[in-house]
C-alpha positions as a printed NumPy array, in Angstrom:
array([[  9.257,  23.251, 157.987],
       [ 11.327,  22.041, 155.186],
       [ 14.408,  20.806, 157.971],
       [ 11.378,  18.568, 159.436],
       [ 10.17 ,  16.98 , 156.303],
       [ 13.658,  15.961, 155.409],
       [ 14.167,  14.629, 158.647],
       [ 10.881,  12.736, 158.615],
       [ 11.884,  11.592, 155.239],
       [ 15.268,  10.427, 155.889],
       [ 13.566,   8.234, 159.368],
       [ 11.176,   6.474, 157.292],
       [ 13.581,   5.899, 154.504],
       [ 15.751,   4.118, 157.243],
       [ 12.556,   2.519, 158.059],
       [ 11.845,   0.794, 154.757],
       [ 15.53 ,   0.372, 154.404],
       [ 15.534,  -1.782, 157.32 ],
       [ 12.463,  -4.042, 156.535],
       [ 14.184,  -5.258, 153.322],
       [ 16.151,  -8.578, 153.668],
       [ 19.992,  -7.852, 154.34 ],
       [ 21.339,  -8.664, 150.455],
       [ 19.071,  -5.596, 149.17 ],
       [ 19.979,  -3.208, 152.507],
       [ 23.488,  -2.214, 150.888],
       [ 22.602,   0.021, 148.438],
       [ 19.865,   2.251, 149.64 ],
       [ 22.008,   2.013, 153.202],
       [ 24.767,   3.665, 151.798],
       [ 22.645,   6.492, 150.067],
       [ 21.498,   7.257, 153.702],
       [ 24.961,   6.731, 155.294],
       [ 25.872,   9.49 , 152.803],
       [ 22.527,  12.211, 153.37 ],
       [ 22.811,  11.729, 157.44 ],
       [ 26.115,  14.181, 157.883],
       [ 24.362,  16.89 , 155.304],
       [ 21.174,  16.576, 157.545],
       [ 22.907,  16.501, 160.599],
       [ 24.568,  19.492, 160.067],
       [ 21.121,  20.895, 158.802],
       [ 19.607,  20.557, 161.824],
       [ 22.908,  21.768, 163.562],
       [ 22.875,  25.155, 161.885],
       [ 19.33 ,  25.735, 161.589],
       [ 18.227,  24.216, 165.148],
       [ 21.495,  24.435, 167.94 ],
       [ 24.713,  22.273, 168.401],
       [ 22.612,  20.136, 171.184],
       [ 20.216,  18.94 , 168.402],
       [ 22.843,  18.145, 166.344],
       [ 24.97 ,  16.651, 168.8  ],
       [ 21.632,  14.548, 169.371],
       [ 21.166,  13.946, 165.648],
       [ 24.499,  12.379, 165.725],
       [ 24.294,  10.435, 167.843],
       [ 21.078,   8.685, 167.235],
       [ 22.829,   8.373, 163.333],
       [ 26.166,   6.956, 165.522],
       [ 23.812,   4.26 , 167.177],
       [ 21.868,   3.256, 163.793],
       [ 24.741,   3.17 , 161.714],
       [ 27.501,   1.693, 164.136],
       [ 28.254,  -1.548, 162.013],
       [ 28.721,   0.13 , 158.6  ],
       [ 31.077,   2.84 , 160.293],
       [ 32.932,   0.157, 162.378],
       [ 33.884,  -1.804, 158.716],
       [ 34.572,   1.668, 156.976],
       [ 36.771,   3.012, 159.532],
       [ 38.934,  -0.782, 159.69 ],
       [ 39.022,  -0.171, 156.063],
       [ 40.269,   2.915, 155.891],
       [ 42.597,   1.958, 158.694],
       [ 44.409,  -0.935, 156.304],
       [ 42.149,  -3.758, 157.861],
       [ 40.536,  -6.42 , 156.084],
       [ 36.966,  -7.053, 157.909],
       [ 35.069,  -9.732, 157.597],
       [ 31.693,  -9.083, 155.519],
       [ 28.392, -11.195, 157.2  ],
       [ 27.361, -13.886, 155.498],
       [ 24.67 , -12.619, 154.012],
       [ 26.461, -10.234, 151.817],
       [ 28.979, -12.159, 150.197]])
């Protein structure tokens, strides 16, 4: 019961989260970004791999633009931020 309030939590925080105007996304994004992997691998020990495997990739498909800048950062790269956060 607990696994499914934190999951129900973490959808309508992501929700909210994406209602606000980009400039105030950022921070409250990145607190989510962080929680996903401990909740996906919640679900992945409590549930089956499958759901997890799900769970990851429905967090994969939400979060694809955040990873794709932190994963050119960490290769070296120098992405380009959107406007709207500069």
């Amino acid at each position: 019961m607990t696994l499914a309030l934190a999951a129900i939590a973490w959808v309508f925080a992501a929700t909210a989260v994406a209602m606000l105007p980009m400039r105030h996304q950022y921070l409250p994004g990145v607190a989510l970004l962080i929680a996903a992997p401990l909740l996906i691998l919640w679900i992945s020990i409590a549930l089956t791999w499958w759901a997890g495997l799900l769970a990851l990739a429905a967090f994969l498909s939400m979060f694809r633009n955040p990873l794709r800048y932190f994963w050119a950062k960490a290769r070296g790269q120098n992405p380009q931020l959107p406007p709207e956060l500069r």
